[in-house]
C-alpha positions in Angstrom: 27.0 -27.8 14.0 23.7 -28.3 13.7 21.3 -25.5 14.7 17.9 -26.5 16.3 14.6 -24.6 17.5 12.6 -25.5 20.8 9.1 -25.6 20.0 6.2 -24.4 22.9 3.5 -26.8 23.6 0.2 -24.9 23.4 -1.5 -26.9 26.2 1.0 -26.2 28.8 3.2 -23.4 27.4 6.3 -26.0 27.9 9.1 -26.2 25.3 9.0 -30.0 25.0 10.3 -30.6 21.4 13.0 -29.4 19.2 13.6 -29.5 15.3 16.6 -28.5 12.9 17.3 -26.0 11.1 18.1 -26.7 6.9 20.1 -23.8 6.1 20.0 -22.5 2.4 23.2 -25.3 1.7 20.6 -28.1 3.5 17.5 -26.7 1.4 19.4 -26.8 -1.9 20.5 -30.6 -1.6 17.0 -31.5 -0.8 15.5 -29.4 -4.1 18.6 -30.9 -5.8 17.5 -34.3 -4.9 13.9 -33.3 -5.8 15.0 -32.0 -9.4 16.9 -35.0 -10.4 14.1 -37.0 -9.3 11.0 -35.2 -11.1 11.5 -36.7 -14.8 11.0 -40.1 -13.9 7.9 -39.5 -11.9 6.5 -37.2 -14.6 7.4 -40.1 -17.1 4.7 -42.0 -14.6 2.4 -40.2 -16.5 -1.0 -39.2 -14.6 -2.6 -42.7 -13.5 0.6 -43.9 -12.4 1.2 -41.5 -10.3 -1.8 -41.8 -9.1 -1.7 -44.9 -7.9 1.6 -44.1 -6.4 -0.6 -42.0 -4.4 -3.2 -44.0 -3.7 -0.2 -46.7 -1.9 0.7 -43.3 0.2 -2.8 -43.4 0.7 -2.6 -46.9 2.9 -0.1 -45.7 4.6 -1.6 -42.6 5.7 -4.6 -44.1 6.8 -2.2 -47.0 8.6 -0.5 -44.4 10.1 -3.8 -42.4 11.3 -3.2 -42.7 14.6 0.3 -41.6 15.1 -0.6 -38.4 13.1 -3.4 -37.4 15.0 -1.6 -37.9 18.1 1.1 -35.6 16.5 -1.6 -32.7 15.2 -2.9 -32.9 18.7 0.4 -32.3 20.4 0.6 -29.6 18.0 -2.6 -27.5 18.0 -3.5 -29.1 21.3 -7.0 -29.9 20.7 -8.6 -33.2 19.0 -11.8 -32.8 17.4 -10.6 -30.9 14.9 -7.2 -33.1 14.4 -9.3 -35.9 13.8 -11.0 -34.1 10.9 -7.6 -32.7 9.8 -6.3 -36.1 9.7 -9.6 -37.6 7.8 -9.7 -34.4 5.3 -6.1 -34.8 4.1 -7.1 -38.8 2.8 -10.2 -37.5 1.5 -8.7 -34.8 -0.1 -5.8 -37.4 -1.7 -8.5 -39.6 -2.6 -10.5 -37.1 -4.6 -7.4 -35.7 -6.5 -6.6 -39.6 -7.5 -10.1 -40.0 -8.7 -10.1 -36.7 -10.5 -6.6 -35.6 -11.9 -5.7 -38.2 -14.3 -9.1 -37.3 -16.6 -8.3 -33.5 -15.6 -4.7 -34.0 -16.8 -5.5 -35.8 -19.8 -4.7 -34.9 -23.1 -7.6 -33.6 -25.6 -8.6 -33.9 -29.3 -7.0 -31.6 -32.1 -9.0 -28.8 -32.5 -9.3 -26.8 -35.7 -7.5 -23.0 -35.7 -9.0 -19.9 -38.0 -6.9 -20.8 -40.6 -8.1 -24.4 -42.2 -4.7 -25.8 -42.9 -3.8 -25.8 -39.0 -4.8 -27.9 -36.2 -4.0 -27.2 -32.5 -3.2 -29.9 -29.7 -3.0 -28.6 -25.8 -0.1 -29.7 -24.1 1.2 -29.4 -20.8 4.8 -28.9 -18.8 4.2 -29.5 -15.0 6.9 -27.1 -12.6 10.0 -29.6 -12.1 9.7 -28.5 -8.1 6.8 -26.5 -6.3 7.4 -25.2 -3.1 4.7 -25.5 0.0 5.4 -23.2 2.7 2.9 -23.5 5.4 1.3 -22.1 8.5 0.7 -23.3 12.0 -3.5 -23.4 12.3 -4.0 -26.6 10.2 -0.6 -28.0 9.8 -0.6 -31.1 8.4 -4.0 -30.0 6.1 -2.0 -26.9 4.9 1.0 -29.0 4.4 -0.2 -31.1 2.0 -3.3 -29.2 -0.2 -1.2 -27.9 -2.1 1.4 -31.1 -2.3 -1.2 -33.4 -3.6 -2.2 -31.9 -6.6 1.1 -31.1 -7.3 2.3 -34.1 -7.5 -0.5 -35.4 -9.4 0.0 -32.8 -11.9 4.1 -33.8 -12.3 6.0 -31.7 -9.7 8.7 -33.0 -7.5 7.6 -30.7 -4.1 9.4 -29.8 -1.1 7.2 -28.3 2.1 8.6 -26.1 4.6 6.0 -26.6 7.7 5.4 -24.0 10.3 7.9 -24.2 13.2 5.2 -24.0 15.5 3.7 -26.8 14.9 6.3 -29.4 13.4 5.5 -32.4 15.5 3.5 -34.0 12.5 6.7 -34.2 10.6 7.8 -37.2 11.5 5.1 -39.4 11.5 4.4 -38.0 7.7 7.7 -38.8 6.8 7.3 -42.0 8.3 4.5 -42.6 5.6 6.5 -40.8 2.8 9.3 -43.5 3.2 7.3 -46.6 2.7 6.7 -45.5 -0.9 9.9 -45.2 -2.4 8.6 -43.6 -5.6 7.4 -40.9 -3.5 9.9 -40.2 -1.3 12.0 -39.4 -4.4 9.9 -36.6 -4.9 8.1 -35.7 -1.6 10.6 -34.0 1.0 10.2 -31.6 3.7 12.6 -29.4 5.6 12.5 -27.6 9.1 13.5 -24.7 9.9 11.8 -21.0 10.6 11.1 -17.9 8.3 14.7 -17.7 6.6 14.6 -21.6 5.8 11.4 -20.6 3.8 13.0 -17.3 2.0 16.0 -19.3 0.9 13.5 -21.9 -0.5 11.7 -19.7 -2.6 15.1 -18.9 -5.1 15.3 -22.7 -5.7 12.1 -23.9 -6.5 10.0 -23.1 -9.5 6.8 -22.5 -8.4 5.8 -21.5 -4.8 2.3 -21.9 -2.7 2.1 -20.1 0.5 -0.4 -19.8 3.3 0.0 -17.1 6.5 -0.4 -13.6 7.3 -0.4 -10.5 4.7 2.9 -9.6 6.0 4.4 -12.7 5.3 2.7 -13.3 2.1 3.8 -9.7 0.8 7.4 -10.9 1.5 7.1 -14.2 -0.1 5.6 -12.4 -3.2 8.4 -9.6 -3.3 10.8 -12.8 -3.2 9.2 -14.9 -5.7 9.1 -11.7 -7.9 12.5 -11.0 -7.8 13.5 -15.3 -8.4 11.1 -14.7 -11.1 8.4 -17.5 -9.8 5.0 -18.0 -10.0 3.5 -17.0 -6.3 0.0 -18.4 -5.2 -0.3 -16.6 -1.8 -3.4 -17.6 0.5 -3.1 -15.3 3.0 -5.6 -13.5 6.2 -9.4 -12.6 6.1 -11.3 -10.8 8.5 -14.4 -12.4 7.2 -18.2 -10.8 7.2 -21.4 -12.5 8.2 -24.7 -10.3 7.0 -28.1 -11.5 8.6 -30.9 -9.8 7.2 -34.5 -9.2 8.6 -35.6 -12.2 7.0 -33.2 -14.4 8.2 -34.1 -17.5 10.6 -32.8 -16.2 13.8 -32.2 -19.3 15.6 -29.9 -20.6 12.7 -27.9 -17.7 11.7 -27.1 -18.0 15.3 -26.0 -21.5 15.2 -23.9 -21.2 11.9 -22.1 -17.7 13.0 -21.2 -19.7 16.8 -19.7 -22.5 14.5 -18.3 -19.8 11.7 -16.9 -17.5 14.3 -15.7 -20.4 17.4 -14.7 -23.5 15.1 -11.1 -24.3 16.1 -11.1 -21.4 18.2 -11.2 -18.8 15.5 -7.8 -19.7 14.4 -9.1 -20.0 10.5 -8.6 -17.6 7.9 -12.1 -18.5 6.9 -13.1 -17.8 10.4 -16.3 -16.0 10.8 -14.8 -12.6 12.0 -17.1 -9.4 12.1 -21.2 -10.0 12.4 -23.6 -7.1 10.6 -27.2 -8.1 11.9 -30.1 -5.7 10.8 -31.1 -3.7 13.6 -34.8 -4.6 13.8 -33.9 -8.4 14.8 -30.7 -7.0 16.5 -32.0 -8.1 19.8 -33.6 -11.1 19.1 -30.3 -12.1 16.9 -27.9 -10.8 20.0 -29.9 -13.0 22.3 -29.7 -16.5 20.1 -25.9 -15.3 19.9 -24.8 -15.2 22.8 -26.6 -18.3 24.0 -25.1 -20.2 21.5 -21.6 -19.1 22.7 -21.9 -18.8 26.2 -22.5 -22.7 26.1 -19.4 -23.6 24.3 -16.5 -24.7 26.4 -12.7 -24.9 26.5 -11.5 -28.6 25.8 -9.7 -28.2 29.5 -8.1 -30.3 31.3 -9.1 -33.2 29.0 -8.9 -32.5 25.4 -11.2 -34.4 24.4 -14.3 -32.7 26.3 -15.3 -28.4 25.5 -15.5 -27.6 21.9 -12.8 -24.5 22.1 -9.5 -25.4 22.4 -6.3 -23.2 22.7 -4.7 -20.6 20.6 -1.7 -22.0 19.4 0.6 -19.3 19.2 1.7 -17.4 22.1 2.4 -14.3 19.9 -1.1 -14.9 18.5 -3.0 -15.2 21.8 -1.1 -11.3 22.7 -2.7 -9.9 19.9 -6.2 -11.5 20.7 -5.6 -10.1 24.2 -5.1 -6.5 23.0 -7.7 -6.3 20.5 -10.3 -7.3 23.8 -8.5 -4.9 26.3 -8.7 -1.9 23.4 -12.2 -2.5 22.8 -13.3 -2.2 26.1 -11.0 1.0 27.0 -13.2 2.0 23.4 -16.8 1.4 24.8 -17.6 -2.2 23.6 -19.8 -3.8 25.2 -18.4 -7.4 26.4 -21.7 -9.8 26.2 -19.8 -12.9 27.2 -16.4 -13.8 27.3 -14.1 -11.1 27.1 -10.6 -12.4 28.4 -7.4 -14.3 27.3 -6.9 -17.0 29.8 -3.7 -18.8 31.6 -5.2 -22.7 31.5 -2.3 -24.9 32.7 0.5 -22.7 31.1 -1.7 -22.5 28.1 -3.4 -19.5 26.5 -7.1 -19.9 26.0 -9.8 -17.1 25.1 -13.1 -17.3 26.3 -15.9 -17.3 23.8 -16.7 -13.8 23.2 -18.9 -11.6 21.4 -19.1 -8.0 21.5 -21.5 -5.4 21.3 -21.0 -1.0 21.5 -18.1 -2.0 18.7 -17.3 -0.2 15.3 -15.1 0.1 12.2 -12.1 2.0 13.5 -11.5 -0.8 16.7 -8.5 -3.2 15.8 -10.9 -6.1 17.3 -13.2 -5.2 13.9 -10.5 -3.9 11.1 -7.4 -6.1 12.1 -7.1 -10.3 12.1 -8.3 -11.6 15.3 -7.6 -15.4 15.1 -9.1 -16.6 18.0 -13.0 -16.7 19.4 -14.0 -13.6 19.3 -17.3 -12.0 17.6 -18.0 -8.3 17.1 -21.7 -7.3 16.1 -22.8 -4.3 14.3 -25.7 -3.3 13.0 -27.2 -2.0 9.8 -30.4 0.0 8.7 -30.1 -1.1 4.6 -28.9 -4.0 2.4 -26.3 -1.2 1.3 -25.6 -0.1 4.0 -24.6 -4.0 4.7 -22.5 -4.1 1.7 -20.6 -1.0 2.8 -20.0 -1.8 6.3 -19.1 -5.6 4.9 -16.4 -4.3 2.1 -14.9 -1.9 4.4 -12.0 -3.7 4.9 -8.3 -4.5 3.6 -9.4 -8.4 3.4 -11.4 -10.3 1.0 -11.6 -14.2 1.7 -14.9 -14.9 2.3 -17.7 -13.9 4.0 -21.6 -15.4 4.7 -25.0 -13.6 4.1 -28.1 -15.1 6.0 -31.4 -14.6 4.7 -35.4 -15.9 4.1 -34.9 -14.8 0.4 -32.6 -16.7 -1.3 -32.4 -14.3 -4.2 -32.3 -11.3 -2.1 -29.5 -13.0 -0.2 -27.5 -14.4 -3.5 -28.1 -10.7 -5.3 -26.1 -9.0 -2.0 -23.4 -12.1 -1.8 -23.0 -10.4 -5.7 -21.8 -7.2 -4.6 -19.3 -8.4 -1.8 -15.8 -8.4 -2.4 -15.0 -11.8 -1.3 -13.9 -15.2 -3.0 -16.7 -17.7 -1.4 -20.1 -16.4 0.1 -21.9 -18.7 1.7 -25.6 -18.7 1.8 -27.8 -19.1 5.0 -24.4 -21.0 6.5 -20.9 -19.9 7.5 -17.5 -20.8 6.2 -18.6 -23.9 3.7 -15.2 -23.7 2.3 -13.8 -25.8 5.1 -16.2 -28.5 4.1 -16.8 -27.6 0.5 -13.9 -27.6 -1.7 -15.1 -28.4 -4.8 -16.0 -24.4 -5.7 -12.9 -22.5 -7.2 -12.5 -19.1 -6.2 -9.9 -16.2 -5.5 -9.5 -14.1 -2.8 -9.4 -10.1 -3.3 -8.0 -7.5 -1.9 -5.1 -8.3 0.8 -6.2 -11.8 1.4 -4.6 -13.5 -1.4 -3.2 -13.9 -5.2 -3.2 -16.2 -7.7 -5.6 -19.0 -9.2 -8.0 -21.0 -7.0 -6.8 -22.9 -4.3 -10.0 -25.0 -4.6 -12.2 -26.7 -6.9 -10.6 -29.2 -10.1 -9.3 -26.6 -12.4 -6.0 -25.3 -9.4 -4.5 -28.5 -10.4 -3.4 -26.0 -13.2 -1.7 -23.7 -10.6 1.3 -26.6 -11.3 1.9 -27.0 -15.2 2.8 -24.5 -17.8 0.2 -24.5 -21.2 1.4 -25.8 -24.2 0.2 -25.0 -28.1 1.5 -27.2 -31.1 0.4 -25.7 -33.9 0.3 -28.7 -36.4 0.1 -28.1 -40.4 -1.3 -30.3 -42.3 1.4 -29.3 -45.2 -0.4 -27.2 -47.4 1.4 -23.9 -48.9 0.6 -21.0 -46.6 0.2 -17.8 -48.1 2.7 -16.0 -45.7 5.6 -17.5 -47.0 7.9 -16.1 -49.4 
């Protein structure tokens, strides 16, 4: 009998959709499928695959409207499904144009010794794994898939289960290509569908929390599997005393509220030094205060809900403990019952400090704690005091004052004088430290290596070597 999970609307709080549940029997048919399948579309070769892609591509974009009503349902909010939708065929456009020159083969190269020549070569992963969170679902799904299959790999994804309504239109896309549907398949299910996925495919990409991630990493350890974990940041944003007020304000409202804080680039803890403080706190909060929940119509209001009931409860005790603390609510300041839904106000606090779970621990929704700091080192300290190392944003008149601090933070991207570029920007590669992730870049053209194994053949051209006996 088939098991099934209801899955929560975040608009209205309603269980209104269910999906199954592939057991570890279910998931090893579909990776058996996959690994049969995988040496013909290697065989494709890079361009062909590509433009087995590209046809997926037309059907995506035919099917645009049927997967942005399905993200909406999802994440219940539409602004940013529509950019979800857009990014994913931009992002499988990009790949197409890129991979095949980025996967193509180079000239022999001379060793040290004369009478050897070396050719690169590479072996892609017969079946990569994608296991996915809720906050960009279809996105997260697939930036991973794409370049894996470009690179060779069969791949299975195993999409958050709460948010799974996109499957079936994306599957609906899958199956009018029939050379990628042999080796493009996802399963449903919750966390144990994903733990018995990891000990059957070959190489795994995951994106959640640092609990999660540690788990997926212990597992993929123990199958013996490469492990590319993208995991939580609680990211800084440093304004300095030369920065323009009225746009650090602007980018750290978008950085900080964007899809109501529910990014793991998310702008997440503000240092401001304390002589523009004021000025800073004032063009702050007036950027926030004017932002709006995208309710009762979701297509009005910039902040939409948080997704995840057990997600919105954490947001709600990291505002209730920093008040019973002494912070200092400027605006905002509650977790809100909208039509069943869970919505948080636009927030930003002042009176807050390292030691508060709203500053050291994931937030995930639209909330802004701001500090302040009496030196550039003092910045650098307060900013590196943490367990996470994403990414992080340094504001300043200087561009070499600011690009000399972004130096000493212990982040993967830093952006200058603007907040979370990543999300628009993914051309820069770069790894997160600390807690927030393992593994080679996510972004830029060289993580389509992530998916292949390096190759040497050492090629004599047939003269005696002087090791032999």
């Amino acid at each position: 009998m088939t098991e099934f999970i209801d899955v929560r609307n975040p608009r209205s709080g309603v269980n209104d959709y269910r999906i199954p549940v592939h057991d570890a029997e279910a998931s090893a048919a579909v990776v058996a499928g996959l690994r049969q399948a995988q040496p013909a579309w290697r065989a494709l070769g890079a361009a062909g695959r590509a433009e087995v892609l590209l046809a997926w591509g037309l059907a995506l974009d035919g099917a645009r409207d049927a997967l942005l009503a399905a993200v909406c349902a999802d994440t219940g909010r539409y602004r940013e499904s529509a950019l979800e939708v857009d990014a994913v065929l931009s992002t499988l456009r990009r790949w197409c144009a890129q991979g095949p020159a980025l996967l193509a083969g180079t000239p022999d190269r001379p060793s040290a010794i004369p009478s050897i020549s070396i050719r690169a070569g590479h072996t892609p992963f017969a079946v990569a794994g994608v296991i996915s969170p809720w906050n960009f679902p279809l996105l997260l799904s697939l930036i991973d898939a794409i370049p894996a299959l470009l690179a060779g790999c069969a791949v299975v994804i195993k999409p958050s289960e709460i948010t799974p309504r996109f499957v079936a239109p994306l599957r609906a896309t899958i199956a009018q290509v029939p050379q990628l549907e042999a080796v493009l398949q996802l399963i449903t299910g919750a966390g144990h569908t994903g733990a018995t996925l990891i000990g059957q495919v070959d190489v795994v990409c995951f994106t959640g929390s640092v609990a999660t991630g540690r788990k997926v990493g212990e597992a993929a350890a123990r199958a013996f599997v490469p492990a590319f974990l993208e995991l939580g940041g609680k990211d800084p944003a440093i304004v300095l005393d030369d920065a323009d007020i009225k746009r650090a304000a602007r980018a750290i409202a978008w950085g900080g509220m964007g899809s109501a804080g529910q990014s793991c680039m998310s702008i997440e803890r503000v240092y401001v030094d304390r002589r523009i403080a004021p000025a800073f706190l004032d063009a702050l909060v007036h950027e926030v205060s004017r932002l709006r929940h995208c309710y009762p119509d979701i297509r009005d209001g910039e902040i939409g809900p948080i997704i995840s009931e057990a997600q919105a409860a954490i947001a709600a005790r990291h505002l209730a403990e920093a008040r019973e603390q002494g912070a200092t609510v400027l605006c905002g300041g509650q977790v809100l019952d909208l039509g069943g839904g869970k919505w948080c106000q636009p927030t930003v606090l002042g009176g807050v400090r390292h030691g508060m779970s709203v500053v050291d621990e994931e937030s995930f929704a639209a909330i802004l704690p701001v500090m302040t700091f009496g030196s550039d080192d003092e910045a650098v300290a307060l900013a590196n005091d943490t367990r996470f190392g994403l990414s992080a944003a340094v504001f300043g008149g200087d561009q070499e004052r600011a690009l000399a601090l972004a130096s000493r933070l212990e982040a993967g991207a830093i952006s200058i004088n603007d907040a979370a570029l990543t999300a628009v920007v993914h051309e820069g590669a770069k790894q997160s430290f600390k807690l927030s992730g393992m593994g080679g870049s996510r972004m830029g053209s060289a993580s389509i290596a992530r998916f292949y194994r390096q190759q040497s053949y050492l090629i004599s051209n047939g003269a005696d070597d002087a090791w032999w006996f």
